[in-house]
N, C-alpha and C positions, 0 to 999 in steps of 0.2 A: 720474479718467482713464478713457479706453474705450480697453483694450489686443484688439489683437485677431490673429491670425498669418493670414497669408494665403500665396496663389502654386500651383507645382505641387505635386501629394501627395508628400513626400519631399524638396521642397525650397523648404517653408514661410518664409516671414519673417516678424521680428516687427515689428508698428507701433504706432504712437496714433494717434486722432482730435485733429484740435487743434481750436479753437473753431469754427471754422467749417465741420468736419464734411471735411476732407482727412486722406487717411490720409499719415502721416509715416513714415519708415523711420525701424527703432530698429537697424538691423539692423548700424551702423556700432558702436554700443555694447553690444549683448548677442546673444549668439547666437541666442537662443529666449528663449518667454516660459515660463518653468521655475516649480514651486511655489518654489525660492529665491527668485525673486520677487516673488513673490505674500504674502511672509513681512512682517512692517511694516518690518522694515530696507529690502527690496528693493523696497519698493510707496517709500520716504522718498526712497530712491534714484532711482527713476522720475520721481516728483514733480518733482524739484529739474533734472528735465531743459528744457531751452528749445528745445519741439518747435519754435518757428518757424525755427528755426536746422538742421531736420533738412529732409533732401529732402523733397518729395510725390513722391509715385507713385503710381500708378492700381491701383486696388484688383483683386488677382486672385482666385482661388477660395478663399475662405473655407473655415478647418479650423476646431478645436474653439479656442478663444482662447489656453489656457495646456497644457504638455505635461502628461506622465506624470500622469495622474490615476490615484488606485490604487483608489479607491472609488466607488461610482456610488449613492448610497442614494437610496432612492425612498419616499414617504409615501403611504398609499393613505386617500381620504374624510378629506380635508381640509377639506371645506366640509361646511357640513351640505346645503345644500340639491343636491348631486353627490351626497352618500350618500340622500337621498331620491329621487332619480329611476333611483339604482341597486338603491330596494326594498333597503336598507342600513341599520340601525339607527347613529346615531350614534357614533362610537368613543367610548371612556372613556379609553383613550389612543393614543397613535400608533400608528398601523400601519406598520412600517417594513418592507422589500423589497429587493430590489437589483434592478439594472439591470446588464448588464455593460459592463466600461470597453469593448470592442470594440463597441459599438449604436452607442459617439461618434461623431459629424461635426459638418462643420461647417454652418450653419446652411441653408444654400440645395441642401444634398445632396440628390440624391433620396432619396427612400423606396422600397427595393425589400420587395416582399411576400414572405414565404416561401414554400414550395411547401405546399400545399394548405391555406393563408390563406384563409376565408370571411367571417371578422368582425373585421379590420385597423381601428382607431379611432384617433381624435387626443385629445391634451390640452395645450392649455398651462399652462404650470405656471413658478412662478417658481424658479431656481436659484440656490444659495446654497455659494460656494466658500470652500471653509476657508483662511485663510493661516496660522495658528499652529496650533500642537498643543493638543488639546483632548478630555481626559480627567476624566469626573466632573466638570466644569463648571459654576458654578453659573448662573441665568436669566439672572441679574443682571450677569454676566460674558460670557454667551456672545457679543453682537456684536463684542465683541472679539478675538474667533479668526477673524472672517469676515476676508476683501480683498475677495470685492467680490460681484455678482448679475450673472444672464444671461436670457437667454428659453431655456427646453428645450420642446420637445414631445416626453411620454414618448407615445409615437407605441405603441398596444398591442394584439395579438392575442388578445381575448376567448374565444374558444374554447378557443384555449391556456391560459389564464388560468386559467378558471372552470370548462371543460366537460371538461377531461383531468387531475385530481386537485387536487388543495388548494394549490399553491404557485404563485404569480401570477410568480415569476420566468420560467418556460417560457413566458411569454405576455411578456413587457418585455424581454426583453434579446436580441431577433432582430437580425440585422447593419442597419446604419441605422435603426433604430429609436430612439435618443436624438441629434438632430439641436440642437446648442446655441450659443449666439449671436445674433446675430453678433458682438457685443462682450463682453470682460468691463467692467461697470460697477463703478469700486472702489467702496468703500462711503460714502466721503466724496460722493462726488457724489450717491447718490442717496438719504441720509438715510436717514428714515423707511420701512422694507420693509413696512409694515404698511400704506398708503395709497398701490400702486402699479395705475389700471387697467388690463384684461387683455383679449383678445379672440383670434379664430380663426374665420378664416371658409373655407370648403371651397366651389370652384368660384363663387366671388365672394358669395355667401348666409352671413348671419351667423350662425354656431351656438353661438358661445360671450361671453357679455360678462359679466365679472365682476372684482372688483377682492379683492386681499392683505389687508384690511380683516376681509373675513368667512372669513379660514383660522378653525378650532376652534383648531388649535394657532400658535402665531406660531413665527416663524424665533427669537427669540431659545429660544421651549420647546421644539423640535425639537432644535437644536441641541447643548441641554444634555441632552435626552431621551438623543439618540441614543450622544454623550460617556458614557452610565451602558453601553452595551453594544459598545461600541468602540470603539479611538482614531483618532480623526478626524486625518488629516496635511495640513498644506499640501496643495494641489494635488487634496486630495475634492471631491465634489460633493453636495450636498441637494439632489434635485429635490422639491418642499413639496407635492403635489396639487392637483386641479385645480376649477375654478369650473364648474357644471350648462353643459348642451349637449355633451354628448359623444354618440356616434352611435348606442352601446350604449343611449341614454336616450331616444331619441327615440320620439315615443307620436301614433300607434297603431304602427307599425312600425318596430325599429330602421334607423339606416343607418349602412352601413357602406364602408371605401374600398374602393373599384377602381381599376384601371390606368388611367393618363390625369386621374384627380381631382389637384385643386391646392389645397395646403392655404397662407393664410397668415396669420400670427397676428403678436402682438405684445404688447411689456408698457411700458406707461408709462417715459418714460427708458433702456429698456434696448435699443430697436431692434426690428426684425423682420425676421421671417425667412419664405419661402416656398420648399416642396418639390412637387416632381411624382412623385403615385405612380408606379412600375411593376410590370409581373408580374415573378415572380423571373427574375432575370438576373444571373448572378455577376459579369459583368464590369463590372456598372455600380455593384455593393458598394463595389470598392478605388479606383475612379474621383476 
């Protein structure tokens, strides 16, 4: 299924896609789309529904797919060839980070830049939502805890990052900054997360083309990785790192956003999404 919530902020509905790409209201059967259902009872449940039997509606502003997410973890050099163009020695094992659950929107939201933002960059990255509880997990188990994948761009402040002490979080978790969707993809529909391609292109030029194939670590050893150092609940998020072309990499001179740049990106099966940066503007944060 591709669940996804949409309408005014604060007065979201929930829907699906049915086969032929119309969004359905679920909205007569479930209030929101909650990590309860995101859990396999409520994903069995969802299933067993007969979207052609529910209204269409016209698809309105897209929020984050499912509510309350309590965790936001982020993988850093995921790819080798992303840690080569970051002058990064390969990891030995995960780099794991957070993002904060406040960075979420939904996929077409803008991007507003913080105040004295010089080096604002994109990533697409593929996202992976936990629907059962998952602790000390073994490899071999972990797809099991997933419901399903999304497209995030962990959308990131390098300067903040890198140039104002040792912790990457003051640079990932600025308000609009983790922009995710449009869909959640349950896992049943898209298989295999290991052979998904990926792309991101800024002001219609292509800067990033890469596919889930060449992660170091896969979603199923992320997932149990991350299981060793906290418990994963329905309704988290893994966003897995990203594929070479990021702006921070670009040679001879990096590039970086500015106000007015239009980033759109996409992942195999999972949709895409497109933001328009702006200079900081609080009002257009809660928007």
């Amino acid at each position: 299924m591709k669940l996804l919530r949409h309408g005014p902020k604060g007065h979201e509905k929930p829907a699906a896609l049915d086969a032929q790409g119309r969004v359905r209201d679920l909205s007569g059967l479930i209030g929101d789309i909650t990590p309860r259902h995101l859990s396999p009872e409520g994903l069995t449940a969802l299933r067993a529904v007969n979207l052609e039997a529910l209204p269409i509606v016209p698809q309105g502003r897209l929020a984050v797919p499912w509510t309350d997410m309590r965790k936001f973890i982020a993988i850093g050099l995921n790819y080798a060839d992303h840690a080569a163009e970051s002058n990064l020695p390969i990891p030995k094992e995960p780099i794991v980070f957070t993002k904060t659950v406040t960075c979420a929107v939904g996929a077409n939201h803008p991007v507003v830049l913080p105040k004295g933002s010089v080096k604002a960059d994109w990533e697409v990255e593929l996202g992976v939502v936990i629907g059962s509880r998952a602790r000390y997990v073994s490899e071999a188990d972990a797809l099991t805890h997933v419901a399903g994948y999304c497209v995030i761009n962990d959308v990131s402040e390098r300067e903040f990052q890198i140039e104002r002490g040792s912790q990457w979080d003051k640079g990932k978790g600025c308000d609009t900054f983790g922009p995710i969707g449009p869909w959640l993809v349950t896992a049943d529909e898209v298989g295999d997360p290991q052979s998904l391609g990926m792309w991101l292109d800024v002001n219609g030029k292509r800067m990033q083309t890469g596919n889930t194939k060449t992660m170091i670590f896969g979603v199923a050893r992320l997932v149990s990785y991350v299981s060793e150092f906290m418990t994963l609940e329905p309704g988290d998020c893994i966003t897995t790192g990203t594929p070479p072309g990021v702006g921070m990499g670009m040679k001879p001179n990096p590039v970086f956003l500015k106000a007015g740049d239009l980033m759109e990106l996409g992942i195999e099966k999972l949709g895409e999404q497109q933001q328009t940066v702006h200079a900081w503007n609080p009002e257009l944060i809660d928007g």
